[in-house]
N, C-alpha and C positions, 0 to 999 in steps of 0.2 A: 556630602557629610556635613553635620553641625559640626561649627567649630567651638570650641572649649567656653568664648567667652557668650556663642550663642546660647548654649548650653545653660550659662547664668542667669539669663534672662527667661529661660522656659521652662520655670518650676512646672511640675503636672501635680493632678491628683487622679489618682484610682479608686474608683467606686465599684465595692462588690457587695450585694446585698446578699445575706446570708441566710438561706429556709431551705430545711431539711436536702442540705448537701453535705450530709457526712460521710458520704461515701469518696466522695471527688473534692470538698473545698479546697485541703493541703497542696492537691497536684496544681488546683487552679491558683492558689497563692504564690506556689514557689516560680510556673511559670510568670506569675507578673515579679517574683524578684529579682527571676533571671532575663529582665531586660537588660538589652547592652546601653539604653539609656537608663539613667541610674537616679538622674534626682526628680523621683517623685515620692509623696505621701501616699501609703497605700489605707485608705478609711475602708474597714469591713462592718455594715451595719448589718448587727444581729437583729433581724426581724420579726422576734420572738420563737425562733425554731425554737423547737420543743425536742431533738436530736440533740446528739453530740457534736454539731458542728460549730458552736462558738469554742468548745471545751478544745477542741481541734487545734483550731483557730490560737489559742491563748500559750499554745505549747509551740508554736514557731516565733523564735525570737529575732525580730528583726524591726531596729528603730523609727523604718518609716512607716509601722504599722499601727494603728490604732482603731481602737474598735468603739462602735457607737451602738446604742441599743433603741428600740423603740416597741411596744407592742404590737402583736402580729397587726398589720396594716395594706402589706402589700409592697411588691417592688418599687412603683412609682411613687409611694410615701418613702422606702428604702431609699431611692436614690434622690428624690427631695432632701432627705436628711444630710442625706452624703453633701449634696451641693453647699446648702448651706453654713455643712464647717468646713468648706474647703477651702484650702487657700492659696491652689492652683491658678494659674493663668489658663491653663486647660483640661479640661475634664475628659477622662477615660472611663467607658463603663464597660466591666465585664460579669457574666453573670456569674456565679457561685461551682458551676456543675464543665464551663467550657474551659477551653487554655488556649493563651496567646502563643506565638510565635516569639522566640528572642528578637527581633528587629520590632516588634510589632510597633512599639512607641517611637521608638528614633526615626521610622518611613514616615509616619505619620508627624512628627514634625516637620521634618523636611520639607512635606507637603505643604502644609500648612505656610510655614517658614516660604515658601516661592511661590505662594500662592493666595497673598492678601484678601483677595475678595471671598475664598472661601471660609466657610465658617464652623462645617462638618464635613469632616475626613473620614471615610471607611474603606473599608479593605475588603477583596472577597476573604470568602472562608469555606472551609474544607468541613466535610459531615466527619463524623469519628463516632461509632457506637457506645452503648453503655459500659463498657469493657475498657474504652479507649483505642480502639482498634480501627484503624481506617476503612470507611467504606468506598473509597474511590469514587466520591462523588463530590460536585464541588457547587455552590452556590455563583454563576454566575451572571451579575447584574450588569444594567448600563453603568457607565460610570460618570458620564460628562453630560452637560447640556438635560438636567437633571430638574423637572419643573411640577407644580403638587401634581398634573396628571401622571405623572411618571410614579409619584411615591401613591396613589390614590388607587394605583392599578395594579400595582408589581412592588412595593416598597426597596428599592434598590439598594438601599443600607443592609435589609436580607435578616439581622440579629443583633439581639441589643449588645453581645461581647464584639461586634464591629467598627462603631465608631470612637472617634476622640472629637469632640466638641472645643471650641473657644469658650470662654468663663461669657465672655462678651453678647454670644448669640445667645445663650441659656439667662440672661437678665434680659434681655429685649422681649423677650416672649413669658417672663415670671407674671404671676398671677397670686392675687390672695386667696388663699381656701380659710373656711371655717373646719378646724380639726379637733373635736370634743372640747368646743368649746376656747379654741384657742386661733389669732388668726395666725396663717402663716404664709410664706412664700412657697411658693410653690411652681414647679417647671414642666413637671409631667403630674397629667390629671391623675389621682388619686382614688379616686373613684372606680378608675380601670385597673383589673387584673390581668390582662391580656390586651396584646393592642397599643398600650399606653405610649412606646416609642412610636409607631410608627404617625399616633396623634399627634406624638411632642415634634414628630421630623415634617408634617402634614402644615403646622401654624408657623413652623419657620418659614417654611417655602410660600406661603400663603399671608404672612402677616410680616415678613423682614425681606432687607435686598442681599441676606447671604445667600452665598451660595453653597449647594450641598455636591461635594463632588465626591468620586473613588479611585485609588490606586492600582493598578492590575494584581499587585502583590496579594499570593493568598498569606495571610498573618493571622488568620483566628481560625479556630478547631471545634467547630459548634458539633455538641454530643446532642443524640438524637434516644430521647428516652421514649419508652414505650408504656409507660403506667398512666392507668387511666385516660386511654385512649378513646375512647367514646364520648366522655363526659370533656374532656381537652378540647379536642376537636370542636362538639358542639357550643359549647360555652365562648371557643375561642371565632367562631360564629358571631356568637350574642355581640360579645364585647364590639367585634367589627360593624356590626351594625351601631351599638352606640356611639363608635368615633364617627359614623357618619350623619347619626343624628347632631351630636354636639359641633359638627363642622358646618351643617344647615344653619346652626344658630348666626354665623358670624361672614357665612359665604355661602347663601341660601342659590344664588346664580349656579357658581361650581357643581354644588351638590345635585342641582336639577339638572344640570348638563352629565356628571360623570358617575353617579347613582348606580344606576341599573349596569354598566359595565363595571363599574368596581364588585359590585357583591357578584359579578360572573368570574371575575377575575380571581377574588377570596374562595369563592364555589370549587375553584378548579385548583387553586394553591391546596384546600385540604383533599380533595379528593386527590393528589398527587402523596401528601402525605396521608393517604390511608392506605395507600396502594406501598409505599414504602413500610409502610408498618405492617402489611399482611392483614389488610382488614379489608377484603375484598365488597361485602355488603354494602360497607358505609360507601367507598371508592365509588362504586357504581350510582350509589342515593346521589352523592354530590356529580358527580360529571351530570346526571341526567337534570338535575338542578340547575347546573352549570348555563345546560341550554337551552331551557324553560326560560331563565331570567334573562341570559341576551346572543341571542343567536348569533348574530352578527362576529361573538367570541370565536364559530368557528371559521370564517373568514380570515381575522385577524391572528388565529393561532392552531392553522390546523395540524401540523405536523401534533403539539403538546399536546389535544384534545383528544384526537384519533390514538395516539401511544396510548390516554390515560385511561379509554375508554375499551383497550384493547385489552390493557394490564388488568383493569378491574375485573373484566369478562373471565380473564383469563385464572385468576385466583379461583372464579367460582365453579369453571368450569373441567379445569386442569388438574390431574392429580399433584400432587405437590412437588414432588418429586421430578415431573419434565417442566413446572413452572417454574421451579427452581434453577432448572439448568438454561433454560429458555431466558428468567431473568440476568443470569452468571454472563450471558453472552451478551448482552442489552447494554448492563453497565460496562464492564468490560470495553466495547466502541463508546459508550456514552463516554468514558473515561479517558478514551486517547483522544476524541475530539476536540472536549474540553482542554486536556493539557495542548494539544498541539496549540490552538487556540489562544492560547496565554504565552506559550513561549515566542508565538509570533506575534503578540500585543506588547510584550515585554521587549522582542528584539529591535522594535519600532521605535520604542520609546529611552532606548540606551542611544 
C-alpha cells in the first residue's frame, strides 16, 4: 500500500477524450472517480463530439474535473491536449466508452512506486459488451521483459484505457507537429486515427531506456463495440501499416527484420476480431491473408491460427444456432483457463 505521504508526492492526471460516447461516458467517468486513490485531475477533452456527451459530461460535479475542448481532430490530438495541461507526475489514459476497476490507479502506482526503471505500467483487461455485460473473455499479454519486438507483434499493453504513463517518459519521446498552422508538442502522432498508442508505446521501447512493464491484475473493462465493423477493421489495417511506414523512417533495420511478421501478426489480431464480432467472411479474408504474408506465423502460433481458421470456417458454414452453442462451450474453457492462469500468476506473486 502507498502511504499517505507517498500519496503527496503522486499527483496523477486522467485523460479521457471524448467523441460520441453518449451512451457510456457518465459510467466511464464515475468509474475513474471511484478510484480508492483519490488525488488525481480528471481533464475530459471534448473532441468536437457532435452527441450529447460533453452536455453529459458538464452535469457530473465533481472538482477534479475539467474539461478541454478542441475541434474534431482525433484521439491522439485529444490526448496531446490532455498531456499538455497536465499537471500530473503521471498520466492515465482511459478511453471515453471503457471503465476502470476501483484499484485500477493505486496497483498501478504501487508499481510504478517499486519499480524505478519502469516507465509504462499496464494492467490486463476484461472484454465487457456494448450493454456492459461481461463476455468472459480476457486480454492476456506478456507482461515482463517487454522489448519493441514484443509491442511490433502483439502490443502487450493490449488498450489505450490500460496504461498509466510517467509525465517523464511521454517528454522524452515529445515531438513538434505543425497543427493548422500552429507548432505544438506533441506525444502521440496526430495523424493516426487508429494505432497511435501502440506507435507512441513502439518509439518508447525504440528511442528511450524505460522500460514497459504489466501487472497480472485485471483493472480495465474494455467494451467491444460492433459499429462499423468493416470499415474499422479495414482502416484499422491502413493505419497499422502507416505506424510501420513511419517506424522505417527512424529504425529502417527493425522494420526490414520484423515487417512481414508484424502485418501477419495485425492479419490474425483482426481476423480474431471478426470472428468475435460474427463476421465470418471478413475472419476468413484475414486468416488466409494471415498466411500468405508469413507462414512461418503458423509455426509460431498454431494452436491461435488453426482455432481462428476453424471459427471463421465455422460462422460460414454452421447454422447459427449450433455455432453458437459450439462457440458458448469454447469461451466457457477459454475462460477457466484464463482465470485459473491468473490466479496462479497472482498466487506467485503474493
Amino acid at each position: 500500500m502507498l502511504t499517505d505521504k507517498t500519496k503527496l508526492l503522486m499527483k496523477v492526471t486522467v485523460i479521457i477524450p471524448v467523441y460520441k460516447v453518449e451512451k457510456y461516458i457518465a459510467e466511464t467517468v464515475r468509474s475513474v472517480l471511484q478510484q480508492t486513490y483519490s488525488d488525481f485531475e480528471l481533464l475530459l477533452v471534448d473532441d468536437g463530439s457532435p452527441d450529447a456527451s460533453v452536455e453529459v459530461c458538464q452535469n457530473i460535479c465533481d472538482p477534479r474535473i475539467k474539461i478541454l475542448r478542441q475541434h474534431n481532430q482525433g484521439p491522439a490530438a485529444a490526448r496531446n491536449l490532455g498531456i499538455r495541461h497536465a499537471q500530473g507526475e503521471y498520466i492515465a489514459f482511459i478511453d471515453g466508452d471503457d471503465l476502470w476497476l476501483p484499484q485500477k490507479l493505486e496497483k498501478h502506482l504501487e508499481h510504478l512506486h517499486n519499480s524505478p526503471a519502469v516507465g509504462v505500467s499496464f494492467s490486463r483487461s476484461a472484454f465487457i459488451d456494448e450493454a456492459g455485460h461481461s463476455l468472459n473473455s480476457y486480454q492476456m499479454p506478456v507482461l515482463r521483459d517487454i522489448n519493441p519486438n514484443s509491442i511490433v507483434l502483439c502490443n502487450p499493453v493490449g488498450n489505450g484505457s490500460a496504461p498509466v504513463v510517467r509525465r517523464a517518459v511521454l517528454e522524452a519521446i515529445k515531438f513538434e507537429c505543425d497543427r493548422n498552422g500552429t507548432t505544438e508538442d506533441c506525444y502521440f502522432d496526430p495523424q493516426l486515427h487508429r494505432s497511435e498508442d501502440v506507435e507512441c508505446w513502439l518509439r518508447i521501447a525504440l528511442q528511450t531506456n524505460w522500460q514497459i512493464e504489466g501487472i497480472p491484475d485485471v483493472l480495465t473493462l474494455y467494451r467491444v463495440n460492433s459499429g462499423g465493423l468493416s470499415a474499422n477493421l479495414y482502416k484499422q489495417l491502413e493505419s497499422w501499416e502507416t505506424v510501420l511506414d513511419k517506424t522505417r523512417d527512424y529504425a529502417p533495420e527493425f522494420i526490414a527484420q520484423w515487417e512481414k511478421p508484424a502485418k501477419a501478426y495485425q492479419l490474425q489480431y483482426l481476423a480474431r476480431t471478426a470472428v468475435r464480432l460474427k463476421a465470418g467472411t471478413m475472419a476468413a479474408q484475414f486468416i488466409y491473408r494471415t498466411l500468405f504474408t508469413y507462414w512461418r506465423i503458423l509455426l509460431q502460433e498454431p494452436r491461435r491460427i488453426l482455432l481462428t481458421w476453424v471459427a471463421a470456417h465455422a460462422l460460414l458454414l454452421l447454422p447459427q444456432s449450433v455455432y453458437w452453442y459450439m462457440e458458448k462451450l469454447a469461451l466457457e474453457r477459454t475462460a477457466a483457463i484464463q482465470k485459473r492462469h491468473m490466479l496462479q500468476e497472482l498466487s506467485r506473486s503474493l
